[in-house]
N, C-alpha and C positions, 0 to 999 in steps of 0.2 A: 389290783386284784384281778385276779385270774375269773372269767367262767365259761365253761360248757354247756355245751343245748344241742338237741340231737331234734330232728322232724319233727318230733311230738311235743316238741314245748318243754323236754325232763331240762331239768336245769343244775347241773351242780358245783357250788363256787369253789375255787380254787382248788380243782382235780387233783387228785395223786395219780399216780400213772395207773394202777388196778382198777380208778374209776373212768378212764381214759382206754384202757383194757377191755375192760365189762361192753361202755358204748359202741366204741367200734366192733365188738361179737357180736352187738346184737344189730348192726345195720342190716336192711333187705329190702325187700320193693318199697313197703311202706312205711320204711324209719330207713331213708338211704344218706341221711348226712348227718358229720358232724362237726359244729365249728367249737373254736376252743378261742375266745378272745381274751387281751386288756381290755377293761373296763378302769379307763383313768381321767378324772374332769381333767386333771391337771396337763395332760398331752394331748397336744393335737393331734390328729390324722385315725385311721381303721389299723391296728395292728391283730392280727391275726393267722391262724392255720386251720383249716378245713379241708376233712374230708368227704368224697363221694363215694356212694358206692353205684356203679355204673351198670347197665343192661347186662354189659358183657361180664360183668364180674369182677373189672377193674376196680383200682382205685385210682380216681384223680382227685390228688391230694395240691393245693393250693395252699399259697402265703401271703401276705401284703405287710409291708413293714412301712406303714404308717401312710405311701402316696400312692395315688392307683398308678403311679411309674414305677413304683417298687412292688408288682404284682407279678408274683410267678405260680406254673405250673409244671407236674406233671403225672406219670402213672404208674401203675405196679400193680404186677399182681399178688405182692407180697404182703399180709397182714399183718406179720410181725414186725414188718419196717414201715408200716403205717400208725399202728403201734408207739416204736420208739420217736419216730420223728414227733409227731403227737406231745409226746410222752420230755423228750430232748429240748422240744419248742419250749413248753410249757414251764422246764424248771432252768429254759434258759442259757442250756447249754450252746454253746454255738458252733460244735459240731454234729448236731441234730440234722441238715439237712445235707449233708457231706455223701450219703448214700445213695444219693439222685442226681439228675440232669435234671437240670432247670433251665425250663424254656417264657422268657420273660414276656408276659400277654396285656402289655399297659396299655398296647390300640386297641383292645378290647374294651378300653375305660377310660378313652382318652376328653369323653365329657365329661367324666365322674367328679373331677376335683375344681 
């Protein structure tokens, strides 16, 4: 099972892409993320995609595909490809993150696991 949660706690399980849509429109100072995870007992590790929405107006948009050695990031100012990637993660697709440079930040979490 899929679900999303934005800053404020909203929660909604197994997103379609217009609810994935909707959240990231309304990110801003005080609702600036959103993550979109599995939630599976049966799999190990953090799989997920989140986004930020940044001082400058960016997005840094992040992944983790289950170890925090599989943790990547990066940015854009683009909300339509923050959007689909989101959107691509979510139903699975595995050309969802094809539209970025991804810079892999696992020393950033190299005690996490």
């Amino acid at each position: 099972m899929l679900q999303a949660r934005d800053e404020h706690g909203r929660r909604v399980g197994n997103p379609k892409p217009s609810a994935l849509s909707q959240m990231v429109a309304n990110l801003g100072r005080s609702n600036a993320f959103v993550i979109v995870e599995r939630v599976d007992d049966e799999r190990d590790g953090d799989w997920y995609v989140q986004v930020w929405l940044r001082d400058d107006n960016t997005y840094q948009l992040e992944f983790r595909d289950g170890t925090a050695a599989e943790h990547y990031q990066t940015r854009t100012i683009s909300q339509e490809k923050v959007i689909a990637a989101l959107s691509g993660w979510a139903e699975g697709r595995p050309e969802w993150k094809d539209a970025f440079m991804w810079n892999n930040i696992s020393a950033f979490f190299a005690d996490a696991d």
